[in-house]
DOMI-68585 format. One line per 3 residues: number of its first residue (from 1); their letters; for each residue x, y, z of N, C-alpha, C. Coordinates in pm, 1 decimal. Each point is the difference from the previous one (the first is absolute). Layout:
N
NUM> A> X/Y/Z/X/Y/Z/X/Y/Z | ...
//
This chain:
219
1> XXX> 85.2/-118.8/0.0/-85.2/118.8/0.0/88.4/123.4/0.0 | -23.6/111.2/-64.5/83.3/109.0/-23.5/-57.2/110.6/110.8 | 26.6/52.0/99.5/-79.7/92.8/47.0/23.8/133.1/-40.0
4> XXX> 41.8/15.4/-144.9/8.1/187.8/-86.2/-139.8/-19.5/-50.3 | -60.6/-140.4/-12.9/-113.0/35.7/-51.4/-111.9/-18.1/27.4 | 14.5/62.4/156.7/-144.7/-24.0/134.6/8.8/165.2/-18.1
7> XXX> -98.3/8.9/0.3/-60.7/175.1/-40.9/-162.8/29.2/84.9 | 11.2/81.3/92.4/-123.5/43.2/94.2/-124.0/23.8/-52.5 | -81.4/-59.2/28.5/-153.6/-55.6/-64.9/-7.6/-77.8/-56.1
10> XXX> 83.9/-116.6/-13.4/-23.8/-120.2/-98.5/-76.3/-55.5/113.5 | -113.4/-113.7/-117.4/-70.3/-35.8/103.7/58.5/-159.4/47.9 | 18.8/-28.5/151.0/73.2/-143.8/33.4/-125.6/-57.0/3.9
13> XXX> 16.4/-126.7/-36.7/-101.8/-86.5/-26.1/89.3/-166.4/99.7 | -113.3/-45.3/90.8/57.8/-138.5/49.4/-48.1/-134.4/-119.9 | 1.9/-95.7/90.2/-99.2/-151.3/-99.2/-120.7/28.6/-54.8
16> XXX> -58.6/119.6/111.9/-180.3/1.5/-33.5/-16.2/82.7/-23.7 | 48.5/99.7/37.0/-77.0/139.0/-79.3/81.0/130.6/35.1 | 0.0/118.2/-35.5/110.2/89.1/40.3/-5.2/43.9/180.5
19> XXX> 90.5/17.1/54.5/3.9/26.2/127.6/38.1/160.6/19.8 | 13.7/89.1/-99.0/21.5/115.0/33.4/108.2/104.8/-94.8 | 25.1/93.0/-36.6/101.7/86.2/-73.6/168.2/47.7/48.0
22> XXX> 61.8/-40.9/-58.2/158.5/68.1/45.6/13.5/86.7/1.2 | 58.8/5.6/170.3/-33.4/163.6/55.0/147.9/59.7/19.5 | 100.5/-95.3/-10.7/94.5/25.6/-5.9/118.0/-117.2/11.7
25> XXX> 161.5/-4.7/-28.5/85.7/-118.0/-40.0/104.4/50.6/130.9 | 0.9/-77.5/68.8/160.7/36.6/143.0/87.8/-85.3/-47.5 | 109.1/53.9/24.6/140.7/-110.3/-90.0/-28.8/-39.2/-113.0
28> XXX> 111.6/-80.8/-57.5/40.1/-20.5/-167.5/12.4/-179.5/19.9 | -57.6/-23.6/-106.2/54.1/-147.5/-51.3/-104.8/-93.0/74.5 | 28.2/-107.5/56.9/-84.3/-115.5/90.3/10.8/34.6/114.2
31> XXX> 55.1/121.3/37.0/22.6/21.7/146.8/-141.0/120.5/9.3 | -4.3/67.0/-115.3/-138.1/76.1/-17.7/-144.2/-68.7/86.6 | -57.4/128.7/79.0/-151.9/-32.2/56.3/-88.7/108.3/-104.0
34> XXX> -95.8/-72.1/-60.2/-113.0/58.1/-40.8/-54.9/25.3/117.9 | -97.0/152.3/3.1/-66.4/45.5/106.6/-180.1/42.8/-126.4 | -96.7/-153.3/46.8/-116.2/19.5/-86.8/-83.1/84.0/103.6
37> XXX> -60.3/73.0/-89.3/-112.4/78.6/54.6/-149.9/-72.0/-29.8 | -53.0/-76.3/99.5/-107.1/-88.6/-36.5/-108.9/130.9/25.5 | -156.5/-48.6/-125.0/-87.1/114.8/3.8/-47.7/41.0/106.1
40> XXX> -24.0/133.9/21.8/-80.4/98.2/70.1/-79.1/-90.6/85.5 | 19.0/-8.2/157.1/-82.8/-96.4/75.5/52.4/-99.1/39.4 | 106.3/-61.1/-83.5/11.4/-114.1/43.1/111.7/-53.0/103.0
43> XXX> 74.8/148.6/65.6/99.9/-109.5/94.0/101.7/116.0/-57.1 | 144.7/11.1/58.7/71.0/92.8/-35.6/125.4/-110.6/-97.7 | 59.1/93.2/-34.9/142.9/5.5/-85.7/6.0/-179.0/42.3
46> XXX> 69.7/-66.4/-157.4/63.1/-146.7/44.8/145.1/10.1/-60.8 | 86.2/-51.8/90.6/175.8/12.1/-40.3/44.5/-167.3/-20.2 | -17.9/3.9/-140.9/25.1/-144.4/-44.3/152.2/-7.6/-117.5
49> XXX> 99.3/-105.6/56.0/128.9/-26.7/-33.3/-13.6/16.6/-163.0 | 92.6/26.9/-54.2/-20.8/3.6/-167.4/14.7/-141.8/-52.0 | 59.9/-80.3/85.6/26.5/-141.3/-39.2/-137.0/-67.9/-45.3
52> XXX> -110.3/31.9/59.6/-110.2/-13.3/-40.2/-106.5/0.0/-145.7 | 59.9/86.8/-75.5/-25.3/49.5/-96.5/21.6/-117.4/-74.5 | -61.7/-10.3/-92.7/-2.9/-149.5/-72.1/43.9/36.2/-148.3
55> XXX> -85.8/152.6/-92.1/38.9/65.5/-71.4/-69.5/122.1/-6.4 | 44.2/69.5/-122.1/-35.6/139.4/-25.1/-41.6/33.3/-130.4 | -171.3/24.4/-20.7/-24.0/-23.4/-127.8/-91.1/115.9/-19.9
58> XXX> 44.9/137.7/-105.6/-61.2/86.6/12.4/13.3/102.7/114.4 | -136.5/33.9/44.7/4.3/52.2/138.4/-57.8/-92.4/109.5 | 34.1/-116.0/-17.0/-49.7/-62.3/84.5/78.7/-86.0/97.3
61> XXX> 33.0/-20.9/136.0/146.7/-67.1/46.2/-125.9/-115.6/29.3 | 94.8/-127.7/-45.7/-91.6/-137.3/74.0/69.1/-14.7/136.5 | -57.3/-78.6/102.6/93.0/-51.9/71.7/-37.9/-128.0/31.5
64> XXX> 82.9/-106.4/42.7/-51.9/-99.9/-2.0/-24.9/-87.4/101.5 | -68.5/100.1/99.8/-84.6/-23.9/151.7/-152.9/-22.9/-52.1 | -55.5/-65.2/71.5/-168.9/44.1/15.0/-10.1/119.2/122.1
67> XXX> -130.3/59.3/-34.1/4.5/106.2/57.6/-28.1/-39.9/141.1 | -31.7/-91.1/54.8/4.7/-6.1/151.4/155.0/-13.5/46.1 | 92.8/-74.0/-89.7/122.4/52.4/36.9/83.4/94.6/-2.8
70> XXX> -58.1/76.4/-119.1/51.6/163.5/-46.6/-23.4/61.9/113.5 | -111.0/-28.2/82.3/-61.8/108.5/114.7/83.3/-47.8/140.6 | 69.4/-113.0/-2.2/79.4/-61.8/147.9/130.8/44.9/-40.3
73> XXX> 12.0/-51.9/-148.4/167.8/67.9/6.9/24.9/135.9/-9.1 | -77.6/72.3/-39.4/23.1/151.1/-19.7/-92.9/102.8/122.0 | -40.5/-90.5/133.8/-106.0/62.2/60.1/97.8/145.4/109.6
76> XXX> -82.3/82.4/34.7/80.2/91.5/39.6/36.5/132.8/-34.8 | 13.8/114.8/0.2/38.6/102.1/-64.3/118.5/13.2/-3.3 | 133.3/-83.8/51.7/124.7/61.7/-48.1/31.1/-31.9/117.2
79> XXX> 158.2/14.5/-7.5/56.7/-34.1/141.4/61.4/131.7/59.1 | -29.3/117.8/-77.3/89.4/134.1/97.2/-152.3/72.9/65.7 | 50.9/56.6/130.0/-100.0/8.9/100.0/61.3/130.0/96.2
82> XXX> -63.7/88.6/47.8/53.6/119.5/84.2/13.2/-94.2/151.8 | 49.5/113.4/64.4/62.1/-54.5/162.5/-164.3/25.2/59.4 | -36.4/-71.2/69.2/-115.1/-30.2/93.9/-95.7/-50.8/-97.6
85> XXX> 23.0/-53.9/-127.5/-132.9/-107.9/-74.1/93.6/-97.7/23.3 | -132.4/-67.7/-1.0/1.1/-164.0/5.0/44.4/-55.7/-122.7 | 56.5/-126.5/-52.4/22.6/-31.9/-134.7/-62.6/-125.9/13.2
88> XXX> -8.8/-66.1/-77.3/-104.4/-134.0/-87.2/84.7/-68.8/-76.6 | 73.1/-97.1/52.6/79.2/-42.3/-90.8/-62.5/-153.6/-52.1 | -26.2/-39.1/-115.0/-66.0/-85.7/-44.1/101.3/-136.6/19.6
91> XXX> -85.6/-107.1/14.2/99.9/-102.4/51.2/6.3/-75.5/-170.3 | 76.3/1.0/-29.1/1.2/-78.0/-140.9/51.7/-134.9/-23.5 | -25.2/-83.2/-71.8/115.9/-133.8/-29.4/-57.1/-49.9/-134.8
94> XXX> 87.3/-52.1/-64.0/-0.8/-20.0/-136.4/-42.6/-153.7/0.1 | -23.0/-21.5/-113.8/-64.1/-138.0/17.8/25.6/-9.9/-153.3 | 65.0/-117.7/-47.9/25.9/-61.6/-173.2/-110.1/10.3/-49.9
97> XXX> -26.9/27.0/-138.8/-99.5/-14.3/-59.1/85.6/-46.8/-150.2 | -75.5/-111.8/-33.5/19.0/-11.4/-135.4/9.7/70.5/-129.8 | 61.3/42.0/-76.4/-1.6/89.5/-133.7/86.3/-86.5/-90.7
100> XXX> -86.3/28.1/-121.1/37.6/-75.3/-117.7/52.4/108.4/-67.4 | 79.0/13.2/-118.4/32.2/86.8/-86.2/103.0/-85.4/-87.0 | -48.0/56.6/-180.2/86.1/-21.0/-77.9/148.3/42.0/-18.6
103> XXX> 86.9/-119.2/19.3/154.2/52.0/-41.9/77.4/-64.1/-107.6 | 108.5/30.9/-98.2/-5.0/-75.1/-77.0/103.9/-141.0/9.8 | -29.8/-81.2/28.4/94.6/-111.6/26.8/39.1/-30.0/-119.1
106> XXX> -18.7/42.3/-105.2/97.2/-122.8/-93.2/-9.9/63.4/-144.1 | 66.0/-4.5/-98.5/-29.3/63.3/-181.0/-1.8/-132.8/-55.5 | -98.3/-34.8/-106.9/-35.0/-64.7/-118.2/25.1/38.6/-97.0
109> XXX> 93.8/-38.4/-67.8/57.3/-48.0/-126.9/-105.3/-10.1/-161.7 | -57.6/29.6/-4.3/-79.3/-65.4/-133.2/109.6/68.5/-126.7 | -5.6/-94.6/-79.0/60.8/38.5/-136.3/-57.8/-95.5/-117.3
112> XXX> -31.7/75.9/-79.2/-114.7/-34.5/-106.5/96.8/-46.7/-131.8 | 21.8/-87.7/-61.5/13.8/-9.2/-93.9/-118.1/-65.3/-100.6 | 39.5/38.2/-168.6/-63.7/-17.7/-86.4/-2.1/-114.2/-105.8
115> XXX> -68.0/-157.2/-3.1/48.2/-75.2/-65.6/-104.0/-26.6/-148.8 | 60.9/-57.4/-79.5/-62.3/14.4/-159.7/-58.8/-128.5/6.1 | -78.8/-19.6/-75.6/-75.4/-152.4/3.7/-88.8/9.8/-113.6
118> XXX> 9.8/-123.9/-73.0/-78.0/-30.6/-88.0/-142.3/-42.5/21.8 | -121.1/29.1/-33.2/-119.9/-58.8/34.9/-32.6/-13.0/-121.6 | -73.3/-126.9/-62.8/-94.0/-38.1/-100.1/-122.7/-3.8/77.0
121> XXX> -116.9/30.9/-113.4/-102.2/-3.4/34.4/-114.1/14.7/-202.2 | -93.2/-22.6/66.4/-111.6/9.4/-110.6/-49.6/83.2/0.4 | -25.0/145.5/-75.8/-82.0/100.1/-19.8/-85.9/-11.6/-154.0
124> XXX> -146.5/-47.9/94.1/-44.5/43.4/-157.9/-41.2/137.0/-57.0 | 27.4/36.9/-94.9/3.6/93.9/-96.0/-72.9/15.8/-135.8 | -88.7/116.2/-7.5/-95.6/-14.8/-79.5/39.7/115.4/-100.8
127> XXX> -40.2/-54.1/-110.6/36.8/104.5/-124.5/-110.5/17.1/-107.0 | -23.8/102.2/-76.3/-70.6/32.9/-79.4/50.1/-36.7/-143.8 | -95.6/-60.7/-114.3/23.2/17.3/-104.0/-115.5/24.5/-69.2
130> XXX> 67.2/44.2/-140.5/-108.4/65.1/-115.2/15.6/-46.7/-109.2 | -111.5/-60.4/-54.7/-69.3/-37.4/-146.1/-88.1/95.0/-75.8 | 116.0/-0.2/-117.7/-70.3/69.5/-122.9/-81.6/-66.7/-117.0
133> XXX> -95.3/70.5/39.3/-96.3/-113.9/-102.8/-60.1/89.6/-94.3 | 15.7/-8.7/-186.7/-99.2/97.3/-61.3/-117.4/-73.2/-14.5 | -110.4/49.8/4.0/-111.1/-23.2/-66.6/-45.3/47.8/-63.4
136> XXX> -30.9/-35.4/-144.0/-21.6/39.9/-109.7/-169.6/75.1/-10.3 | -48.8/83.2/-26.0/-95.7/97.9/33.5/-83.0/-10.5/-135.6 | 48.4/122.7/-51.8/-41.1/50.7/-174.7/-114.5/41.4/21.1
139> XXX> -47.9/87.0/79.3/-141.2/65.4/29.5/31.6/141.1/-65.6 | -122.0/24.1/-43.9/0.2/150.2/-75.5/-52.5/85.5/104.2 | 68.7/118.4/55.4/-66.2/83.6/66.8/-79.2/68.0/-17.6
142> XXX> -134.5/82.2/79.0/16.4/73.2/-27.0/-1.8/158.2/-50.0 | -47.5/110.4/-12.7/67.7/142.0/-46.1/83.0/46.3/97.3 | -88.2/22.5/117.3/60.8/48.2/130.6/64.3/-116.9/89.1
145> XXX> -29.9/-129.3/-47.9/44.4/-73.8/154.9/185.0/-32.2/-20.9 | -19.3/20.4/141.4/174.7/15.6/78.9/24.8/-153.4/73.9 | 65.2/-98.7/-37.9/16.4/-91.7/123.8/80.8/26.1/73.9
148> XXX> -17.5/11.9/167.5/78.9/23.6/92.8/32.0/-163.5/33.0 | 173.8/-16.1/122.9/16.1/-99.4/5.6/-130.1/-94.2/154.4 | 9.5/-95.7/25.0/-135.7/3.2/76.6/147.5/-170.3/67.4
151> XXX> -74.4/-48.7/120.1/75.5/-98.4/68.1/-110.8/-67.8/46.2 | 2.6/-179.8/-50.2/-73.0/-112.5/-2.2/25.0/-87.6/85.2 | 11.9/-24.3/154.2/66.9/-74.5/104.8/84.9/51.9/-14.5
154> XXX> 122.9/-69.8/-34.5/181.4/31.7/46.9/34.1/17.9/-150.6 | -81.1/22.1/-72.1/39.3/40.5/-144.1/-4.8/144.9/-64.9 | 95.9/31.6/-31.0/3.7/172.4/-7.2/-22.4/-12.8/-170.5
157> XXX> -104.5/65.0/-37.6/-38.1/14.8/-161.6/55.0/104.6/-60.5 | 38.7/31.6/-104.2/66.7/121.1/-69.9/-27.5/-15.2/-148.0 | -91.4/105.8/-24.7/-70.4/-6.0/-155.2/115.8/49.7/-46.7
160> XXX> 48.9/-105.4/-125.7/44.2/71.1/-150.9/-87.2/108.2/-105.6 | 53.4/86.7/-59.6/-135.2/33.0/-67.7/101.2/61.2/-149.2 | 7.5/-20.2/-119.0/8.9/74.6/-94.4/-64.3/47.2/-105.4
163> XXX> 24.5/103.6/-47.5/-84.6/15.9/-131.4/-12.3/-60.9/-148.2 | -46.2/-41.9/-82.1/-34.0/-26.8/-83.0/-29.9/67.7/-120.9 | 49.8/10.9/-171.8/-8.0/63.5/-77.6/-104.3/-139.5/-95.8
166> XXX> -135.4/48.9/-39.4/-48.7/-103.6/-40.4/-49.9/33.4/-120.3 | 42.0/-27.4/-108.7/-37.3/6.6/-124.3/-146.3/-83.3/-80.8 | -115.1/74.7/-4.4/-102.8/-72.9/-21.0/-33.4/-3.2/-118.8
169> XXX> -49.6/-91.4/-73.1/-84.1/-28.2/-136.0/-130.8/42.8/11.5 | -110.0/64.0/-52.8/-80.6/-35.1/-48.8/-105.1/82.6/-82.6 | -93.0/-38.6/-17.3/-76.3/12.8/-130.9/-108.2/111.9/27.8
172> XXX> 36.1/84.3/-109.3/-129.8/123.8/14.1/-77.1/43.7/-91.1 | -150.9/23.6/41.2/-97.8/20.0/-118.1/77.5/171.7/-38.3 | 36.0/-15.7/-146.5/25.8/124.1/-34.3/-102.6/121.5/-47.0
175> XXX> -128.5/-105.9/-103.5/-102.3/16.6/-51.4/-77.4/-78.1/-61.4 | -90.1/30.8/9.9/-150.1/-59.3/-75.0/-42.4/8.1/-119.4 | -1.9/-79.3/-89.0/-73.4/39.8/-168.1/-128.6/-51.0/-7.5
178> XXX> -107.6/108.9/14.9/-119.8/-30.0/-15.3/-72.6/-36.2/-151.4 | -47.6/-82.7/-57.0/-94.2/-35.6/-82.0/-132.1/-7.9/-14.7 | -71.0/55.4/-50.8/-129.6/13.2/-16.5/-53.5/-35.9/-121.7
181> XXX> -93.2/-89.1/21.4/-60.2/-47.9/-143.2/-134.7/39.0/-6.7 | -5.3/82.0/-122.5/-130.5/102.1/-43.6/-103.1/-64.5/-110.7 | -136.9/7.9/-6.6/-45.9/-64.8/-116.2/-44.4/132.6/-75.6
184> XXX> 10.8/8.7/-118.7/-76.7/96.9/-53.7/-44.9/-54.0/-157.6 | -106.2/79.5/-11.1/-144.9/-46.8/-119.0/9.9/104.7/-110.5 | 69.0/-40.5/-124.9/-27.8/44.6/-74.4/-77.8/-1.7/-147.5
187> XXX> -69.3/73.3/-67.9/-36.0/-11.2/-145.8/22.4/-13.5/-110.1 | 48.6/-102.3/-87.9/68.8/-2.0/-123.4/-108.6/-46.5/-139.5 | 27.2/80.2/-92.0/-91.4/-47.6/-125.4/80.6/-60.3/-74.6
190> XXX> -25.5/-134.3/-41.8/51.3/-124.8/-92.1/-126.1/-12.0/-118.4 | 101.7/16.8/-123.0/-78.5/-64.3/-126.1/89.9/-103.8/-38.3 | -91.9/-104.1/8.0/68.9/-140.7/-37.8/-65.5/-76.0/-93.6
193> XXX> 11.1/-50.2/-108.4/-71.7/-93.1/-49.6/-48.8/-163.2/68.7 | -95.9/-18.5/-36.4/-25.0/-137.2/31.8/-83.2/-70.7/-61.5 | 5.5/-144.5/-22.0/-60.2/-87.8/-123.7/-182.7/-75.9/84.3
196> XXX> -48.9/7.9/-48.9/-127.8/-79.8/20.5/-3.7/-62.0/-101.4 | -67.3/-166.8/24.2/-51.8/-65.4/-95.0/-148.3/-41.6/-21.9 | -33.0/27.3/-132.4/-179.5/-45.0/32.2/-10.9/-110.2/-131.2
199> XXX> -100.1/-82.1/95.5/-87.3/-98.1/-155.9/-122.7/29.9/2.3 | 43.4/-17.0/-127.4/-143.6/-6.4/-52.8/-55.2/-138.8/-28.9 | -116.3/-28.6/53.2/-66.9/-122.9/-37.5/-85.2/20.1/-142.5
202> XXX> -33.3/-94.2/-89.9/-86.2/12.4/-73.7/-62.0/-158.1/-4.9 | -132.2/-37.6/-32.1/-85.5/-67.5/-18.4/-91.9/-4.3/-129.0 | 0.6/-95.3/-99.4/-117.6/-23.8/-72.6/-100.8/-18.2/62.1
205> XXX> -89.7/103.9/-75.9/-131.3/42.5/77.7/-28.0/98.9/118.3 | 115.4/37.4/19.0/0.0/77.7/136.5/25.0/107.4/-2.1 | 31.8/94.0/-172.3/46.1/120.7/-21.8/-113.4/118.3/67.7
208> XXX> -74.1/-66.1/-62.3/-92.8/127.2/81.8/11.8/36.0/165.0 | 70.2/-81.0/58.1/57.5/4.7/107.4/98.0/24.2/34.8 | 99.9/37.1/-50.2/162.1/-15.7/21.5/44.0/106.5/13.9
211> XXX> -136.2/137.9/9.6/16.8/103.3/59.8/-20.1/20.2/108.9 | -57.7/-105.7/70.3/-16.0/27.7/132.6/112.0/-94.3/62.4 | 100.2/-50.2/-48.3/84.3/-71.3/96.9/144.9/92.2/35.7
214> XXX> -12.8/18.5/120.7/79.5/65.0/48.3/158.4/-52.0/-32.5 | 79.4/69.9/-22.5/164.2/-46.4/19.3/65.5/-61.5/79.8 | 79.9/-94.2/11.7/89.3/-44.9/112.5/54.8/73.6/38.7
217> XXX> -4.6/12.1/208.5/126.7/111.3/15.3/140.4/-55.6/-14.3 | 77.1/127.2/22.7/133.4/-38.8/-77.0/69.6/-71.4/73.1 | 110.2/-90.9/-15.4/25.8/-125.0/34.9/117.1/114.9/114.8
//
């Protein structure tokens, strides 16, 4: 324990709970008496050995009494006293108490080295492949239509498209030749000759008659 760094108002604290404020440090080193000022009420000044002190953390001094012993070993206001007072001298005796604390008995060694080693093992490993496939189409589009590419399951489609120069044949009415068939009636005067033949019958006895026999018509 260092006593440069016991400073007046730290609060001393025993096992259970604080017993009062440092009211002041008499002597240097382990030969040092803390003089606690326990609170307002409770009993005057306690003058407890610095050996006591267990540590010093902050503003806080531990010590490592319980406070019913903080109050026997430190009971009393001090040992200086005028001529005709009485003094109080506390009867004290120490008694062992067990304390544990870490010290370091011993250093460990670790030193790490780095060794190479072969490991086999099986990783399976998956890979992608791609098939090009044409399919032959020959569809006429069409004025406005655009094929965009479009995807069929795990099949990615991609229209070909080119143009075409197409030279056509064919046949055109240039014109019509109308025909019309007309009848028309006309008048013609013909002098023609033509032959008639007539007999004449005759009869003995019949002349007187052979005026009334008409002619054969003509053959």
């Amino acid at each position: 324990m260092d006593a440069d760094q016991l400073r007046t108002g730290m609060i001393v604290d025993c096992l259970d709970k604080p017993v009062g404020t440092l009211a002041a440090v008499r002597g240097r080193a382990d030969a040092a008496m803390l003089v606690v000022r326990p609170p307002q009420g409770q009993g005057g000044d306690l003058v407890i050995p610095a050996r006591y002190v267990e540590r010093i953390q902050g503003n806080q001094v531990f010590l490592r009494l319980g406070c019913d012993e903080a109050l026997r070993v430190g009971g009393g206001a001090g040992l200086e006293t005028t001529a005709g007072e009485s003094m109080t001298v506390p009867l004290v005796s120490e008694t062992l108490r067990p304390v544990t604390r870490w010290q370091e008995a011993g250093a460990v060694e670790v030193r790490k080295t780095t060794r190479t080693e072969t490991q086999e093992l099986n990783v399976p490993r998956r890979y992608e492949t791609a098939t090009l496939e044409r399919v032959p189409v020959n569809r006429v589009l069409a004025e406005d239509e655009v094929p965009a590419p479009r995807q069929e399951g795990e099949t990615w489609i991609v229209p070909v498209v080119q143009e075409e120069i197409i030279a056509v044949k064919r046949r055109v009415l240039v014109e019509e030749v109308r025909i019309t068939r007309q009848v028309h009636t006309t008048t013609e005067h013909i002098a023609e000759s033509v032959r008639r033949e007539e007999v004449e019958i005759s009869h003995t006895g019949l002349e007187a008659h052979a005026s009334n026999v008409s002619p054969a018509p003509p053959a």
